[in-house]
N, C-alpha and C positions, 0 to 999 in steps of 0.2 A: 504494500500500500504506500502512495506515494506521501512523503512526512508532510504537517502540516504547513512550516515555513517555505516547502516546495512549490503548496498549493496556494497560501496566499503571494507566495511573486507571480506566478503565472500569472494569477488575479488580477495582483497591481497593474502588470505589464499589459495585457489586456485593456483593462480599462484605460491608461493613458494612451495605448494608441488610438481606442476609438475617440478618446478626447482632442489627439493631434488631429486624426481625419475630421471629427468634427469643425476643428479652427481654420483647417485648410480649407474645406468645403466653404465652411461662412464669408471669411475671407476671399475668395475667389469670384461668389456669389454677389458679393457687397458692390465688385465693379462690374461693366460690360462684360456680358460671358454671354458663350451660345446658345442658352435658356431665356436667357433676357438680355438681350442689347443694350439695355440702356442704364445694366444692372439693380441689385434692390439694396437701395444706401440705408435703409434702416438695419440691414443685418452690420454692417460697419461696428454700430456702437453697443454692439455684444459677439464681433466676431474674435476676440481678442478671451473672453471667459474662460472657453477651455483651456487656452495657454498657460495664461497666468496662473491656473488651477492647479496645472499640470506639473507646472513650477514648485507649486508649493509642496508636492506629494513625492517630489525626488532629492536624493542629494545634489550639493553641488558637482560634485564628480560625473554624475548619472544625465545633471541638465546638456553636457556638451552633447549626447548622443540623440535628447529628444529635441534640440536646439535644432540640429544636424537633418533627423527625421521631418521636423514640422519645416525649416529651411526649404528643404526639398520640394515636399507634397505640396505645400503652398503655394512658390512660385511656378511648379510644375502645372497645375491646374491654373492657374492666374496666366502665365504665358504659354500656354501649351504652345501656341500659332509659330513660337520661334522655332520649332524645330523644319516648320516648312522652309524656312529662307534656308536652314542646310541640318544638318543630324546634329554637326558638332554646337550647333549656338543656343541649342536647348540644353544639352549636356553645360556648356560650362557657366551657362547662366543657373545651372539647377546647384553647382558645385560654389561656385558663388555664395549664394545664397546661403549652400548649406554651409560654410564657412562663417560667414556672420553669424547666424544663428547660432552656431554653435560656441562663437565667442561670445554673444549676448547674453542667452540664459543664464550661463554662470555667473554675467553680474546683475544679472533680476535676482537671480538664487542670493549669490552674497546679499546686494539688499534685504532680502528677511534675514539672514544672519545678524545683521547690524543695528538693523529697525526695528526688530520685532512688532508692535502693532501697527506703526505706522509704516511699513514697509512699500506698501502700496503704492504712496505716494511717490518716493524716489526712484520705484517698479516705471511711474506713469512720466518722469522726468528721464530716465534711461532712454526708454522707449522712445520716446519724443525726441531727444536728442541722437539716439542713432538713425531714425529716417533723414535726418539733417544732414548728419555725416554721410552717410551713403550715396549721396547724390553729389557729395566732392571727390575731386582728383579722376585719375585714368579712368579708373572704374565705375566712374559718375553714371546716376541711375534713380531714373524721379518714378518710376511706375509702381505704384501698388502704394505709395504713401497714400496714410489713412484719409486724409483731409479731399483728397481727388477723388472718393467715394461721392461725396456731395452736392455733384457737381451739377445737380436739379435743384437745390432747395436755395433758391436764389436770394429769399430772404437772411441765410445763415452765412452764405459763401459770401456777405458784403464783406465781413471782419477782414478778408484777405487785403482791403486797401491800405489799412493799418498793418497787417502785420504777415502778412500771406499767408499760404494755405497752410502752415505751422499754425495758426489761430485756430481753425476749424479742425485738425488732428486733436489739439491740444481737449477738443471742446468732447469729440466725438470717440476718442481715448480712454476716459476718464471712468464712465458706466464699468467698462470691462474689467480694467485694476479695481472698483472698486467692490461690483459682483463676486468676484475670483477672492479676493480677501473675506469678504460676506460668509462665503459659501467653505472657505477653510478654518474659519473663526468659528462657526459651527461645528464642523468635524472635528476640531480640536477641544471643544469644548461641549460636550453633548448634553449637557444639563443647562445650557443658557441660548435663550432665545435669540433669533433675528435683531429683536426691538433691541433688544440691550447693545448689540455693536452697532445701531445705528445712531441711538442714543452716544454710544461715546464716540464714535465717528461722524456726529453731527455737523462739524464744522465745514469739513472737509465738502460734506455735500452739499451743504447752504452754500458756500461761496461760486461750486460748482453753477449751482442752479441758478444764482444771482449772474453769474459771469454767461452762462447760454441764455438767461430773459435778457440783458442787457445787449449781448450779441445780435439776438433778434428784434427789440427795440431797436437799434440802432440798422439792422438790416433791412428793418420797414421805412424809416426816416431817411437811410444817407443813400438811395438811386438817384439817380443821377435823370436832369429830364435835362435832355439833349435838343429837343425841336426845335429850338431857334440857331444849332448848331449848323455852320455849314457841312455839304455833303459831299462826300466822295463816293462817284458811281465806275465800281469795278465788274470787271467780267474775269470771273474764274472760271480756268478752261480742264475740263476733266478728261485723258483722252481713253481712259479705260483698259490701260497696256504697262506691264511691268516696260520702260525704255530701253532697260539693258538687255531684254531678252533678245536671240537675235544677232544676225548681222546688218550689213548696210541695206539689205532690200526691206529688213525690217525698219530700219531708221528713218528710210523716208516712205514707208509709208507710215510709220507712227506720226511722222514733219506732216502728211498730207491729210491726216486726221485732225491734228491742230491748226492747223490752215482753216482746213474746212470750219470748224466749231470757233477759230478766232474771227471768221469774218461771218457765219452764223451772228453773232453777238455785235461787231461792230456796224452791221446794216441792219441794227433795229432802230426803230423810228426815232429811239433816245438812245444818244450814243453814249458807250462809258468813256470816261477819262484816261482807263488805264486797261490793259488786258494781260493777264497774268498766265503764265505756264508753269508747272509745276516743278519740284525738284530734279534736274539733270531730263526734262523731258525731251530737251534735243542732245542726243548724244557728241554726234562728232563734235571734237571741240572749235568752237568758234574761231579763237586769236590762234591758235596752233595752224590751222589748216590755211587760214585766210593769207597765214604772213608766213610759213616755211612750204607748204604745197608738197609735202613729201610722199601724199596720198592722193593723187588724181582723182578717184572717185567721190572719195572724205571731203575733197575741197569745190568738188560741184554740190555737192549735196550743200554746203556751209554757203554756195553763190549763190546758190536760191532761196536758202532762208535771207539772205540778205537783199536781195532784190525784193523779197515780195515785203520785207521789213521797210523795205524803202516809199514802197507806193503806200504805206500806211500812214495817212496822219494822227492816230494814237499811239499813246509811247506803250511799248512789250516789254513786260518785265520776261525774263526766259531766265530757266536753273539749264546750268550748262557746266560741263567739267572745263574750269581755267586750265592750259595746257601752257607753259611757257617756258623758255631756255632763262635761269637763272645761276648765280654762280654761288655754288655751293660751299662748303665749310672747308673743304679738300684744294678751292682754288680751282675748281672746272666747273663749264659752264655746262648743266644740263637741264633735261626737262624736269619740270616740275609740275604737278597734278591740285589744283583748289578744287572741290565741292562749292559751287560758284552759284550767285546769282547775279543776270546782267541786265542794266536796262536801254534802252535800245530806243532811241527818235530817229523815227525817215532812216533805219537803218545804219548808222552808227550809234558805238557805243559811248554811252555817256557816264557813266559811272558802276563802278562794280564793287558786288561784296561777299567774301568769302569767307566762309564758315569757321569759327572758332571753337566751337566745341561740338568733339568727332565721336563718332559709335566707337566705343572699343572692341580691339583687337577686327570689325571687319573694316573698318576705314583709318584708323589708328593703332601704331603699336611702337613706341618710344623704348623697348627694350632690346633693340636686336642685337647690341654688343651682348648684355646680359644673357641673355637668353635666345640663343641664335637659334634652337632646334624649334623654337616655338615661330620667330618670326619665317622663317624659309616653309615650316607648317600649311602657315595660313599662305605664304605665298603662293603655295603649292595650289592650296584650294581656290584660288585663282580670285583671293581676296583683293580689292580695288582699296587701296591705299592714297589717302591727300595729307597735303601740306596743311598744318593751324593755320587760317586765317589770325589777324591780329586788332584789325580797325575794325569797330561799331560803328557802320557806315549807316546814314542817313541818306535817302536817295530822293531828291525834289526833283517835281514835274506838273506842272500844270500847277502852281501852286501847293501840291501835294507833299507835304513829309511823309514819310515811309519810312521804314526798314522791315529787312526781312528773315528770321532767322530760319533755316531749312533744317528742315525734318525735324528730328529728337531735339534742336534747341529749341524748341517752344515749350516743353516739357520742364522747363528750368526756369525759374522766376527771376534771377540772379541777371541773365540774357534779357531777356523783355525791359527790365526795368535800366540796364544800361542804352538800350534802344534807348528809350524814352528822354532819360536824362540829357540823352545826346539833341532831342529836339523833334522825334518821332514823333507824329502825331498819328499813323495808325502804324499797326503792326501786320505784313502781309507775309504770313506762313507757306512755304512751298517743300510740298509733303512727296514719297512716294512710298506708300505703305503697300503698291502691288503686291510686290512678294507676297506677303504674307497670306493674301487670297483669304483674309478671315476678315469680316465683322466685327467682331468683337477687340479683336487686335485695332482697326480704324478708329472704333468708339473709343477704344482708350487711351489711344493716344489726341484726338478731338477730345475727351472730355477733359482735359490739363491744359487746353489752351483758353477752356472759360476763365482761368480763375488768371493767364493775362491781361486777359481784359479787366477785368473787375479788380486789381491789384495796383493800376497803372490808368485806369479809368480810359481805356482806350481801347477804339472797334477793332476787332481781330478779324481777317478774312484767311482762307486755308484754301489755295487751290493745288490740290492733290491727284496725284495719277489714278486713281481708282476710288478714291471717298477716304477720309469724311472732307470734299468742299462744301464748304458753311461760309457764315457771318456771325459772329456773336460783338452784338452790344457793350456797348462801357458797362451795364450794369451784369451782365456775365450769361446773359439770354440769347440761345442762337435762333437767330430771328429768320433765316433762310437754311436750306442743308442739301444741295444735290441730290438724288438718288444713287445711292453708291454700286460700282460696276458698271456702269454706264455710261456711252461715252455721251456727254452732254458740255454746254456750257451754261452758268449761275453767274447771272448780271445782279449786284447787289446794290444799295445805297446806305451807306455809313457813316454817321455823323463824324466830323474829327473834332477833337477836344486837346486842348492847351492845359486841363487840368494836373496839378501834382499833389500824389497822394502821398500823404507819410510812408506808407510800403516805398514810393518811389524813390522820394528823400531820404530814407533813413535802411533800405532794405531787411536784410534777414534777423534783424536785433533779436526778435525771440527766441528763435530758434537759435544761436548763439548764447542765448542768455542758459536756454537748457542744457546745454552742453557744460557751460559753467558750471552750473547749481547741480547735473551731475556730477562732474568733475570733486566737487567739493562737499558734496554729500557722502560720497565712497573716500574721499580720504579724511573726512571729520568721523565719520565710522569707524574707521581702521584706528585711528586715532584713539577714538573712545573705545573700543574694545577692549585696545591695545593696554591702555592704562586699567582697567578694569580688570584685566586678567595679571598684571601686574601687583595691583593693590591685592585681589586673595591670595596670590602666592607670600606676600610679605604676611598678610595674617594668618598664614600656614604656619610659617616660620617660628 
């Protein structure tokens, strides 16, 4: 018969993974997912219970492996879509993850070591402050932050002007460290009721509840009314084609689909100001072909976009790879590759902006002294590598300030509100989410660029190879949205605003501030134990 410490670990063990599946599921649930597109943001502020629960019921030694497990499962079902762009970017983003996780828990774990009742709360400033962290350096990475769950409830996501979507994590966080303590405070205590840990944990949820009425008092008051705003009328062009797929018979005819839906749009009876193509939607590179001609065929295709650029009297913004001979660190001049966007009057160009913060490791990878078997890897997989852009370029035309940050940097608040500061007055996003061939992958990366708008009080428009092309309002409402897969074009009208929002002025202060007060929470701990355990060995003595 198997002993009884045998049977209750199986037990434990059991139940904490159906509690890890549980968190992943909720979590996964809370954004865009293939069940619901547009996800269900109330599971957000209890998709977090069973972790922190989970936490409580292991050691610290034990948390690295369910840190490890929940890591995984979570973003695995949250990103499933990346394993279509290729096998290995689901693998290392699942390894990723489970890396974090598995350094985190053991400091949610110490936290109850050092807190005991109040443990919770430094649980709720950890937390808070590693979604911060994780979206800095190489590995930079904004999806699945909690606060981008909510990115329907328009009244709550206003806080983001003040202090970005750190405010609404902060808000929507808090239920689940405080459930998870609730529900362990019980079990550790089975003779005392609910009432009595809310009673002495009163505080904590007063101030809680004061700070979300106040958020949403202040989310019904601070929209922003725009109508006497002047208008910016743009036409985003959707061509409904990964670009890179493909050789040249493909590129021009993807160039003759964009034709076709740009001049759709500019011979309607109200013409736009501007007409936009989405990220790298014309492949061959423009300055490369037009000025070295090393490709005969490369550089007819580049003469036609230019000519029929030229019979145009609206300016084309076009995403294009910058190709250019530059003289490298070694003292030779060679090509060099931007993730580009260009804007283009009667066919020449007038101003360009290249991308500053890159996908890692398939568009960037800064370690190939260090770790050459990994860079020659991805070379292998015929990974497309660009140079950092450096200027926050501001592009004016028709009276229009612009900028435009492409793809995954609209996902980064950090980006947008340097736009702004620069004199941006709208932000025009140029996306190509083809690959992915998912839905939900589109929506979630479109539902992060509401909370630009509404952080920077400035109209967002997204013209993307496949969807999500939208418009969303200064106040974070997408007031238009293409039909995604489709090849179409979305002529919008969008007010632009001169306004600056403390998010703009002052950026990420909260979210830096939790870092601190974790920071100083785990070593005022360490601290206080330290001497604690000090002081009964002397009264051993």
């Amino acid at each position: 018969m198997m002993p009884s410490s045998q049977r209750q670990f199986i037990k434990n063990t059991g139940i904490n993974v159906l509690l890890i599946v549980a968190g992943s599921v909720l979590f996964a649930l809370s954004f865009p997912n293939l069940f619901f597109p547009k996800g269900l943001p109330i599971f957000a502020w209890v998709a977090y219970v069973p972790v922190f629960f989970v936490i409580s019921r292991v050691s610290i030694g034990a948390s690295v492996f369910w840190g490890a497990l929940y890591g995984y499962a979570a973003y695995g079902l949250f990103n499933y879509w990346l394993s279509v762009f290729h096998p290995l970017a689901g693998l290392i983003v699942g390894i990723i993850y489970l890396t974090y996780f598995a350094i985190l828990f053991p400091f949610l774990k110490l936290a109850e070591k050092l807190f005991s009742q109040k443990h919770y709360l430094i649980q709720w400033l950890i937390w808070l402050a590693y979604e911060f962290l994780r979206t800095k350096g190489f590995l930079g990475y904004a999806y699945g932050i909690t606060g981008y769950s909510q990115w329907e409830m328009i009244p709550l996501i206003q806080i983001a002007s003040l202090f970005g979507v750190w405010a609404v994590s902060a808000l929507v966080l808090f239920p689940s460290v405080y459930i998870a303590r609730l529900l362990s405070f019980k079990r550790d205590n089975p003779d005392r009721s609910y009432v009595l840990f809310i009673k002495q944990e009163r505080l904590s949820l007063l101030i809680w509840i004061i700070a979300l009425s106040a958020s949403l008092i202040y989310g019904f008051n601070s929209q922003i009314s725009y109508q006497d705003a002047p208008v910016a009328r743009i036409a985003l062009v959707q061509h409904n084609s990964d670009p890179w797929r493909g050789g040249l018979a493909a590129y021009r005819q993807n160039f003759n689909t964009l034709k076709r839906l740009s001049l759709e749009a500019v011979n309607q009876e109200k013409k736009p100001d501007l007409v936009v193509w989405s990220e790298t939607a014309f492949v061959p590179r423009i300055y490369w072909h037009k000025t070295y001609r090393d490709d005969p065929d490369s550089y007819e295709l580049v003469k036609d976009l230019l000519d029929f650029l030229t019979t145009q009297d609206i300016p084309y913004v076009i995403g294009n790879d910058d190709a250019r001979k530059e003289l490298t660190d070694e003292g030779i001049w060679d090509r060099v590759d931007y993730n580009a966007v260009l804007l283009f009057e009667k066919g020449e160009e007038k101003q360009i902006y290249r991308k500053m913060h890159l996908v890692p490791f398939t568009e960037h990878f800064p370690y190939k002294t260090q770790l050459p078997f990994v860079y020659d890897a991805l070379r292998n997989a015929d990974t497309h590598f660009w140079k950092k852009g450096t200027e926050a370029t501001v592009f004016e035309t028709k009276g229009i300030k612009f900028s435009t940050p492409i793809c995954f940097e609209d996902t980064f608040g950090y980006l947008s509100r340097r736009f702004v500061a620069n004199g941006a007055e709208l932000i025009i996003n140029l996306t190509n989410d083809a690959w992915s061939k998912s839905l939900p992958a589109q929506m979630q990366h479109a539902t992060m660029a509401v909370f630009r708008a509404v952080e920077n009080r400035r109209s967002v428009v997204r013209a993307t190879a496949s969807g999500q092309t939208c418009a969303i309002d200064p106040n974070g409402r997408i007031i238009a949205m293409a039909k995604e897969f489709t090849e179409t074009q979305l002529t919008v009208e969008v007010p632009l605003l001169t306004t600056r929002t403390w998010y703009t002025k002052y950026g990420d202060v909260l979210a830096q501030l939790f870092v601190l007060l974790s920071v100083l929470s785990i070593f005022i701990g360490t601290i206080r134990l330290t001497i604690r355990a000090c002081h009964r060995t002397i009264q051993k003595e």
